[in-house]
N, C-alpha and C positions, 0 to 999 in steps of 0.2 A: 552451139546447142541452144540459148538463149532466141536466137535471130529464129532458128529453125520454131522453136517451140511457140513463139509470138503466130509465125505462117500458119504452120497449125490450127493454134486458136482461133486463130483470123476467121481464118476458112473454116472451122467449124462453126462457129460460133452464127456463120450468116447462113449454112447450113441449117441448123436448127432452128434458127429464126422462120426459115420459111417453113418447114416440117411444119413448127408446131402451131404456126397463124393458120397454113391449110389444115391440119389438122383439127385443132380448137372451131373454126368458120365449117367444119365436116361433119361435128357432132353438137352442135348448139344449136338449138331453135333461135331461127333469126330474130325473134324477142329480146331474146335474152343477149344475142350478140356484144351489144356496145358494154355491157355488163358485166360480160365475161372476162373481155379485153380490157377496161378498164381494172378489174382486182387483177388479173394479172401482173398487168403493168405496176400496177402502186406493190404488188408482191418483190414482184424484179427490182424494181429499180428503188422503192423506199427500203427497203432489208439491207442496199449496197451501207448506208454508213454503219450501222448497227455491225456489219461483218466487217468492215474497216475498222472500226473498234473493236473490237473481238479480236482483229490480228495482231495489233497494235500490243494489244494486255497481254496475249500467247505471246510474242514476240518479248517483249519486255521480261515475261518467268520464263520462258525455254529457249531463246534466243530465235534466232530468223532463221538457221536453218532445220531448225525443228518444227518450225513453222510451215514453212515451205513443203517439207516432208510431207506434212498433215494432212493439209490442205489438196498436196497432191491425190492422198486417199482418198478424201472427202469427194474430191472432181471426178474419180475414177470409176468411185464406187454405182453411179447410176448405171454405168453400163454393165451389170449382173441385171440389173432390170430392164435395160434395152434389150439385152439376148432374148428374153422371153416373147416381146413383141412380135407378131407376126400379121401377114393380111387378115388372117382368122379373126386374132384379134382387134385388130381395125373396123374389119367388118360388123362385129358385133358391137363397138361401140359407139358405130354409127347408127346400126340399128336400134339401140336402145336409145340414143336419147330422142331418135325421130319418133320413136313409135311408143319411148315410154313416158 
């Protein structure tokens, strides 16, 4: 289950990498590009110790596999907001930030 769930990740994970860099390069004025990319990034990957700590301290009052549980919600939970995404919506928010 472990082995399985890593595959998964894996593969999603470089899934959405590319989603969301075509995406982000789809609705940003090429100004602002390096810009964008850049808080992105410092958002991603500076927030990683701060939630290392944060699991550490949960982990310490509610043990690890209360943890784990959590966490799970937490990962889950954006896809109630990918449901709603559609070409519709792509569309327009391509168009707004070309045109807005």
């Amino acid at each position: 289950m472990i082995g399985a769930g890593f595959v998964v990740g894996g593969v999603s994970i470089a899934v959405w990498n590319v989603i969301t860099v075509s995406l982000r390069q789809r609705v940003t004025p090429d100004a602002l590009l390096g810009r964008v990319n850049s808080v992105y990034r410092l958002m991603a990957w500076g927030t990683m110790p701060l939630g290392a700590a944060l699991g550490g301290v949960l982990a310490e009052l509610l043990g690890l596999r209360a943890v784990f549980a959590l966490m799970a919600l937490v990962a889950l939970a954006p896809l109630a907001v990918l449901a709603r995404v559609d070409e519709a919506a792509l569309s327009g928010a391509g168009g707004e930030a070309v045109n807005g």
